[in-house]
N, C-alpha and C positions, 0 to 999 in steps of 0.2 A: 780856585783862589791861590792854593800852593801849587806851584810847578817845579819840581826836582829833576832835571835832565841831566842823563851820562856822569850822575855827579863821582868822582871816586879822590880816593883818599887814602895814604897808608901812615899808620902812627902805632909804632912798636908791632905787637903780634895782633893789632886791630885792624882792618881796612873796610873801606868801600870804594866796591867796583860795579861802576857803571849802574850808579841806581838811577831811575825811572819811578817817582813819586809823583801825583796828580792827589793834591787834598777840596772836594770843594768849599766853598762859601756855607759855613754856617754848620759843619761835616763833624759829625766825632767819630776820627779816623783811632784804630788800635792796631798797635807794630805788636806782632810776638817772633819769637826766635830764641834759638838756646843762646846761650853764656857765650861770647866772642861770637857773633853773627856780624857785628854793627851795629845796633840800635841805637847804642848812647851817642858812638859818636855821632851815629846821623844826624840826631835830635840836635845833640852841640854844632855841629858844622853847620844847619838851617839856621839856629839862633845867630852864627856867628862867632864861635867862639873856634873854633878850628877854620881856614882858608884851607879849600880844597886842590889838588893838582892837577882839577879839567872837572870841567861841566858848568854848572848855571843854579841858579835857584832864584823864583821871580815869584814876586809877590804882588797879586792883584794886577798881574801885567806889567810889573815893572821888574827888570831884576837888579836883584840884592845882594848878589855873591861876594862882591867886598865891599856891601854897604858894614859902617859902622852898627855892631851889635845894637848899641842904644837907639839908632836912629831904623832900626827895622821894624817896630811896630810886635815884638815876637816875647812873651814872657816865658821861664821857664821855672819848673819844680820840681823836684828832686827828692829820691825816697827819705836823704837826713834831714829835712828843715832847713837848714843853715839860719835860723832865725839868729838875730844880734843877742847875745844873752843879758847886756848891759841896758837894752833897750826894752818900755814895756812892747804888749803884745799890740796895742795903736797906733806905738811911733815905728815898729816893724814894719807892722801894715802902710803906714804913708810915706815909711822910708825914700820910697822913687819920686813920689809924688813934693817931697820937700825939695830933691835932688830938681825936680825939673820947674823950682820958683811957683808952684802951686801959691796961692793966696789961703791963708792957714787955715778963715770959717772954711772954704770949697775943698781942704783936706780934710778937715773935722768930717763934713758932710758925706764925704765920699767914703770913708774908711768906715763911718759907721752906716752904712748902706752896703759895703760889701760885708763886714763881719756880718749884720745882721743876715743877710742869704747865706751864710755860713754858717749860723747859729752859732756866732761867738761874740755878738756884742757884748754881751754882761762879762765877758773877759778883759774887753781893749787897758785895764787899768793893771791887769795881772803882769811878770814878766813870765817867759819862756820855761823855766825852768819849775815854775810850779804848776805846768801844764800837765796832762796827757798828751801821750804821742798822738790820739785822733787830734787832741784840741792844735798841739802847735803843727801838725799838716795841714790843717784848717787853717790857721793865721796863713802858712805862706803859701797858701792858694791865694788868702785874698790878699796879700803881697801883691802878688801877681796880676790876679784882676782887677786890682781899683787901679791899675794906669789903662785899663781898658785895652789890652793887649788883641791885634788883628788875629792872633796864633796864640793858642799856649798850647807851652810841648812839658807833658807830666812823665818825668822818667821813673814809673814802676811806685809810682805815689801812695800806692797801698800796703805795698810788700811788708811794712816792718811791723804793721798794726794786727792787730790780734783779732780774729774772724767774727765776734761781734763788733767792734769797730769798723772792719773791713767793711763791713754790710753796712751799715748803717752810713757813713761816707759816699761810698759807693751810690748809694740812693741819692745823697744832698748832691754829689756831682754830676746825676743827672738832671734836679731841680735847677741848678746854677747854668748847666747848659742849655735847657730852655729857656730861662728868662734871660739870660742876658746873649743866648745863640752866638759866643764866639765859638771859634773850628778850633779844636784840638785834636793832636796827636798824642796818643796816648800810648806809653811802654807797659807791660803786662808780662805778669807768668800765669796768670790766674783766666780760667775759661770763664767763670762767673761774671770778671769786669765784661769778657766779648759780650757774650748774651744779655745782660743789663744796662750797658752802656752804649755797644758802636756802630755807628749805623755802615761802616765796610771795616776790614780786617787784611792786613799786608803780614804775608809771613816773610821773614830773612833768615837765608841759608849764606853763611859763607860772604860775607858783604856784600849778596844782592837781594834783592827784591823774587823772590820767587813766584811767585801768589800773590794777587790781590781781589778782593772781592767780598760780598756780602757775608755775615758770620754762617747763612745755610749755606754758600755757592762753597767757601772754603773745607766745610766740615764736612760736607755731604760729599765732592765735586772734588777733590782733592786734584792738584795738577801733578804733581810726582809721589813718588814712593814715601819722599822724604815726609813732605809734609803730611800724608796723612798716618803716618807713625809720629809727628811730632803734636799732629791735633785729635790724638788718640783714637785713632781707627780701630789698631791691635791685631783686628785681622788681619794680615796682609799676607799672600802666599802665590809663589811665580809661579808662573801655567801656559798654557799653550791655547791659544783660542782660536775657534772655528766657527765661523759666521753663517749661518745656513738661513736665508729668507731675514726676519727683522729679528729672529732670535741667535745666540750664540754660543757655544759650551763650551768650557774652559778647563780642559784638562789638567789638573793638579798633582795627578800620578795614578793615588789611593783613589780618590775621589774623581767626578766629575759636576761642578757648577752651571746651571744654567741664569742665563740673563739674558739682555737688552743691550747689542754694542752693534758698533759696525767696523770694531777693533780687533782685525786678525793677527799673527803672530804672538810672537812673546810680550806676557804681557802679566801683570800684580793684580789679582783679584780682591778688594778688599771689604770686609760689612763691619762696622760699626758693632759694636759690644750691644749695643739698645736694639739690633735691629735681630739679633738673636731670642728666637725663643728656645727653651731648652723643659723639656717634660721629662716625664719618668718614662714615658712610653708615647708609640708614637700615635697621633688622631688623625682626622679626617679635619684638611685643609685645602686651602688655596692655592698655598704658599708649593710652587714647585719645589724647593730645595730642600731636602726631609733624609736626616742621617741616625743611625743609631753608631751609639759608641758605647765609652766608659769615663765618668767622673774623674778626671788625675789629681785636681785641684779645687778648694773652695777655700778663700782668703776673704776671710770678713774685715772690712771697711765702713765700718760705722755704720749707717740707716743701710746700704749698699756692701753686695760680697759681688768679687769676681770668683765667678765659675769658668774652669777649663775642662772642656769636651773631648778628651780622642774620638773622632769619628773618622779616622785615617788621618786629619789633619787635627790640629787645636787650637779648636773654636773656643773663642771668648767671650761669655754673654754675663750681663750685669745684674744682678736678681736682689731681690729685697730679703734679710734675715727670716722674716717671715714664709716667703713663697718655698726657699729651701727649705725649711722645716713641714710646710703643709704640703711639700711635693717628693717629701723625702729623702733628698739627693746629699751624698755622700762617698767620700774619696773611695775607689773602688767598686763603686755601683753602674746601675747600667742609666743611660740618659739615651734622650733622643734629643738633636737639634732641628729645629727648621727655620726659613727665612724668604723673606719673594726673592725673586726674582730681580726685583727694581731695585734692592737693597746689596746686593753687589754693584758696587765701582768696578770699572775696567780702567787701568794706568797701563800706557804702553811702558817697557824697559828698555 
């Protein structure tokens, strides 16, 4: 439905180069990337609000690239609200819809059909200002979708809300994209919106498109170094791999990894923090890859502590408060790791 070809752009210390965006019909797509990657501007330059200096952007098969913002069919939302302070939270809501001669019952009607899938009816009389921050991201969500936008593009629309809000939002915007199945593009620093919300996930390095693909093809499947240090892999450690028959061993120095590649040469061995198990000693397993070391580190994170393993290298696994206390692991103690096979990634360098 979206097609982003070769789009690039430069505006102060921000650019995009050469990005390659395909959104389908009906898609809730989610952009992640660190701080100056490009994401906002992307977001802006598809609405329209930045011309680019080469490429295209086509909508539904037609392209758009200097079509007029208003006239592209594209709503956008933003982590401040920008809601009118002077205005209530009703005339906010049909603000577009007055702009484009709407007949006033069929704005009445509309504005209170999208608040209500917002759960903000019982608000449309309040202004802005005596809201909560869930409530008024609410309002200019349905800003946005009562002109019935082909696109909405949400830059990071949760970020400012406080973790029960965040969750509970998070939920109604998956209810609002089934019922009403417009394709958004969605900004995120938060792994929680990927796995709740998008049905593919595009990571940007540097104003491109690096990665695109399902939230497991991304997480699991990583295409560079980059991205699975930025979609917290944690393991990650260069090596030398030797391909023998359909299995492979991957030389780390200290250690030696086995797995599943047909990836010779230099190359980043990486496992996931979950795909670690880590004992006090070591059992009888499946699991080829089985190291004894030493405890350096246990950082407790709420429900969740990260444990670090010297086992010639430092392995990273995620354990519950609980399991290190019934398993007795502590800074200077002896641990054992293991892990399959399958749960090493092979990244060439």
């Amino acid at each position: 439905m979206l097609d982003v070809r070769a789009l690039s752009l430069s505006l102060g210390e921000f650019s995009l180069d050469d990005v390659d965006l395909t959104v389908g019909a009906g898609e809730y797509l989610i952009i992640l990337g660190p701080t100056g990657a490009g994401k906002t501007i992307l977001l802006e330059t598809i609405a329209g609000i930045y011309a680019p200096a080469s490429g295209t952007i086509s909508l539904d098969g037609r392209e758009i690239t200097r079509t007029d913002p208003k006239d592209r069919g594209i709503g956008m939302v933003y982590q401040d609200y920008m809601l009118f302070p002077h205005l209530t939270v009703g005339e906010n809501i049909g603000f577009g819809l007055r702009q484009q001669k709407i007949e006033p019952d069929r704005i009445k009607e509309r504005v209170s059909e999208t608040a209500n899938l917002l759960g903000i009816g019982h608000l449309l009389d309040r202004t802005p200002l005596t809201l909560s921050g869930g409530e008024q991201q609410r309002a200019a969500i349905a800003r946005a979708l009562v002109l019935r936008p082909r696109v909405l593009l949400l830059d990071e629309p949760l970020s400012a809300l406080d973790a029960v809000t965040r969750d509970r939002l998070r939920r109604e915007l998956k209810v609002v994209h089934r019922a009403m199945g417009t394709t958004i593009v969605h900004i995120t620093h938060h792994f929680e919106d990927i796995f709740a919300l998008a049905d593919r996930v595009a990571v940007m390095q540097d104003g491109r498109i690096v990665q695109a693909g399902t939230p497991d093809e991304v997480f699991r499947q990583p295409a560079t170094e980059f991205v699975a240090a930025f979609t917290g892999m944690e393991n990650i450690f260069p090596g030398i791999s030797r391909v023998r028959g359909s299995e492979a061993a991957i030389d780390l120095g200290a250690i030696t990894l086995r797995t599943v590649t047909a990836v010779e040469g230099d190359v980043y061995a990486g496992i996931r923090p979950e795909e670690v198990i880590v004992s006090r000693e070591a059992f009888e397993s499946s699991a080829v890859n089985a190291f004894s070391g030493t405890v350096v580190e246990v950082q407790q994170n709420g429900i969740f502590s990260r444990v670090v393993v010297d086992a010639g290298v430092p392995f990273v696994a995620v354990l519950t408060r609980q399991s290190i206390a019934r398993l007795g692991l502590a800074e200077g103690g002896p641990a054992h790791v293991t892990f399959k096979a399958s749960a090493v990634h092979v990244i060439p360098r």
